[in-house]
N, C-alpha and C positions, 0 to 999 in steps of 0.2 A: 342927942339929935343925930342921924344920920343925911348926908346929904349924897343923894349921885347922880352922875354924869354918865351919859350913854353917849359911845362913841360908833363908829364903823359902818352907819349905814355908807347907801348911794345908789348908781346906778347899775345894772347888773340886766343880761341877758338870760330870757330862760333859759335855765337848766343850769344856773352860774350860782356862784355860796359868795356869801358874806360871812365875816364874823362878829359881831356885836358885843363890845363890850360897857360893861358900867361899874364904872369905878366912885367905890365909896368912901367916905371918909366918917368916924363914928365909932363907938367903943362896940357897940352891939351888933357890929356884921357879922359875924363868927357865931352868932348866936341865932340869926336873923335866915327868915325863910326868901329866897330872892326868887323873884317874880316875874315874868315877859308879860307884855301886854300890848296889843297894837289896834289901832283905831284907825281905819281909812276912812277916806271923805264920805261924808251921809251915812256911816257905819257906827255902830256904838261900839264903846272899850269891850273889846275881847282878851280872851285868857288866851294866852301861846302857851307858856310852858313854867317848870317851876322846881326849883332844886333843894335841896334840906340842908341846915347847915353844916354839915358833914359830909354832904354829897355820899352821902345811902342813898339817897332816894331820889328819882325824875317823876317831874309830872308834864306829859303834852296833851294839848289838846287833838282832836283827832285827825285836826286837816293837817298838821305838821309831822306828828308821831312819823318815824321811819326817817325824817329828811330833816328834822332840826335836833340839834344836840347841846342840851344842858352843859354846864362847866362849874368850877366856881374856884377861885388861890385863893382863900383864907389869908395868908400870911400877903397876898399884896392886896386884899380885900376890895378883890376884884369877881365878878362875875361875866360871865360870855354864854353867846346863843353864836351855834353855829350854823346858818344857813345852809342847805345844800337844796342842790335841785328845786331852786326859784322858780314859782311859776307868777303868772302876771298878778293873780287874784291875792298873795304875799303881798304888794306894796302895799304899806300903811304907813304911818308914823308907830315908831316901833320903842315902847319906854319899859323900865325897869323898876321894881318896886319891890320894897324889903316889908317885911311880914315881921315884927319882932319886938317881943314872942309872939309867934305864928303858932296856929295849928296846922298841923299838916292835912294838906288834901283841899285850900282854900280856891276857888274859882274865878272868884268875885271881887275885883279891882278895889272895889269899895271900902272891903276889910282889910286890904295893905294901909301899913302907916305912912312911907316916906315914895317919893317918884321922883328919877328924874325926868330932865327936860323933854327927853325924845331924841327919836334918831329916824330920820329918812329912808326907808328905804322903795327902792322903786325899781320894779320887774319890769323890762319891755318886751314885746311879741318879738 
């Protein structure tokens, strides 16, 4: 079983970064494909972004591509998304989800196995 915790949202003015991290705990992170996903109010679960367990590979969706950046320590099996250049339409509830075994190239929140809680974050004008 893997369980994780997303840390680092908040409040942030446009054009300001966060970093987001989600720390797992679980024999299969290292093996495991990790996931961003954020859902704002009256919004269904969308795909942000998505990294390989080797960190070969990024995947973003296309509103964030250019301004958000994959990460992943293995050895503290930990994952991070890093904001940059916030714009307000960014605030969601912003969660983490491990794919594992994953295929790569997944979109769809649905086919992730494990989530954490969620993380806040919120862009103002």
């Amino acid at each position: 079983q893997v369980q994780l915790v997303e840390s680092g949202g908040g409040l942030v003015q446009a054009g300001g970064s966060l970093r987001l991290s989600c720390a797992a705990s679980g024999r299969t992170f290292s093996t495991s494909i990790m996931g961003w996903f954020r859902q704002a109010p009256g919004k269904e679960r969308e795909f942000v972004a998505a990294i390989s367990p080797g960190s070969r590979s990024t995947l973003y969706a296309d509103s964030v591509k250019g301004r958000f950046t994959n990460s992943r320590d293995n050895a503290k099996t930990t994952a991070y998304l890093q904001l940059n250049g916030l714009k307000p339409e960014d605030t969601a509830v912003y969660y983490c989800g491990a794919d594992g075994p994953g295929q790569w190239g997944v979109r769809d929140w649905r086919l992730y196995d494990y989530w954490g809680q969620g993380t806040q974050v919120t862009v103002s004008n």
